[in-house]
C-alpha positions in Angstrom: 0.0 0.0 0.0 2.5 2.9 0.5 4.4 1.8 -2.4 1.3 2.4 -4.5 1.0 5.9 -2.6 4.5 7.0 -3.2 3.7 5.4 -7.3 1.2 7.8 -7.6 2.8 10.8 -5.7 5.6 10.2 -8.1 3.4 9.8 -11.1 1.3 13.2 -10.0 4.8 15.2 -9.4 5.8 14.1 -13.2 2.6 14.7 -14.7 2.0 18.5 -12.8 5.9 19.4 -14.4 5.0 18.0 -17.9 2.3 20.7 -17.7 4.4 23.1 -16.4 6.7 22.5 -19.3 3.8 22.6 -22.0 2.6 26.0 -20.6 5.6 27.7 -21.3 5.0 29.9 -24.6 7.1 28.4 -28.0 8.8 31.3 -29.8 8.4 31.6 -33.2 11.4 30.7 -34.8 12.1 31.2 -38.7 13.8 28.5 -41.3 15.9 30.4 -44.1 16.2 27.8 -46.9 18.2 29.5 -49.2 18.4 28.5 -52.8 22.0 28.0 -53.9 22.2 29.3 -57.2 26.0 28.6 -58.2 27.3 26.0 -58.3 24.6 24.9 -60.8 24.6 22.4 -63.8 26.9 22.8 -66.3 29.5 24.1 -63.9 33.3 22.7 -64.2 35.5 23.5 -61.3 38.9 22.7 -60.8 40.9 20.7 -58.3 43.2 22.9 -56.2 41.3 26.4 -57.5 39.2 29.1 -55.3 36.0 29.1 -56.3 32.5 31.6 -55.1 29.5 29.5 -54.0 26.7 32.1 -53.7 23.1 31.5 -52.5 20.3 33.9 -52.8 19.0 36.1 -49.7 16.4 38.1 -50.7 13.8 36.1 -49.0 15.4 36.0 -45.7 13.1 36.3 -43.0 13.5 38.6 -39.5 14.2 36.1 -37.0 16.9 33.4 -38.2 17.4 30.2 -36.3 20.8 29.9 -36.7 22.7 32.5 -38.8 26.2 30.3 -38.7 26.6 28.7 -42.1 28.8 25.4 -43.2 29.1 23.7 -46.3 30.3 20.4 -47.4 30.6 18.2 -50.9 27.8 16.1 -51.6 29.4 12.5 -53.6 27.1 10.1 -54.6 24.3 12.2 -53.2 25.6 12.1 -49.9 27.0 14.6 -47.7 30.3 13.4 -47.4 31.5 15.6 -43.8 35.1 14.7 -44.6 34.8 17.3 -47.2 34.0 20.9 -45.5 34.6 23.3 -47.7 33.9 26.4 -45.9 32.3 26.9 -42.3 31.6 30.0 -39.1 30.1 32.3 -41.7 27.1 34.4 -41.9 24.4 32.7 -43.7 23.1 36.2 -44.8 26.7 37.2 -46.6 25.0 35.4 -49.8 28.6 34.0 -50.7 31.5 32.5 -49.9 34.9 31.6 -51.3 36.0 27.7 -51.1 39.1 25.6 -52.2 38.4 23.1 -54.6 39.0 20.1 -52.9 41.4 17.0 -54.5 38.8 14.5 -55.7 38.4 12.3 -58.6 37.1 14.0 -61.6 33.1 13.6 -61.6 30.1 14.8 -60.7 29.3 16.6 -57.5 27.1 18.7 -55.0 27.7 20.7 -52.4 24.8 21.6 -49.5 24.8 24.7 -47.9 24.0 24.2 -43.8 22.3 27.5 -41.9 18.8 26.9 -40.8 18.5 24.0 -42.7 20.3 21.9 -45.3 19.9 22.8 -49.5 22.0 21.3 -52.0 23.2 22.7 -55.3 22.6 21.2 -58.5 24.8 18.9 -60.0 28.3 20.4 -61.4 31.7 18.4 -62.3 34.9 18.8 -60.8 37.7 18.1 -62.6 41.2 16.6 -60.7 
């Protein structure tokens, strides 16, 4: 019997926080997906070279989640994190310059992280 008492004393203590927890107002928070618009197809870079990646901005909200932006090579449609290109910068520069990195010659993506993940379109890099 007073196990069954201190069950439901327990089971009452952790229901009364969840609702404490629920009450507590959600900010809004907005996700930027922003469309990366070069690389695109048709694109050759070279092994080695700088290159620009630039996304467009001009439907960025207010209120950004997370403003820090990364970016890594996408091979075989998959984001392959042993190949980050550039990383810790502001998702609402629009651009930023990367190093070609040493890989067969093929085709490739990159995805751009902020707010969310968006890959480019398919493009070649040449060793």
């Amino acid at each position: 019997m007073m196990f069954t008492k201190s069950l439901m004393s327990s089971f009452f203590a952790l229901m009364s926080l969840l609702a404490l927890a629920m009450s507590v107002p959600v900010q809004k928070r907005d996700v930027f997906v922003p469309p990366v618009v070069y690389p695109h197809q048709g694109t050759v870079w070279y092994a080695g070279q700088q290159e620009v990646v630039v996304w467009d901005t001009s439907n960025a909200p207010a209120n950004i989640t997370n403003s820090e932006g990364i970016i890594y090579l996408v091979v075989d449609n998959l984001i392959d994190f042993d190949y980050e290109l550039a990383s810790n910068f502001n998702i609402l520069d629009g651009k930023v310059q990367v190093t070609v990195p040493t890989v067969s010659t093929g085709t490739y993506a990159i995805v751009l992280f902020g707010d969310s993940g968006n890959f480019s379109q398919n493009f070649t890099i040449v060793a």
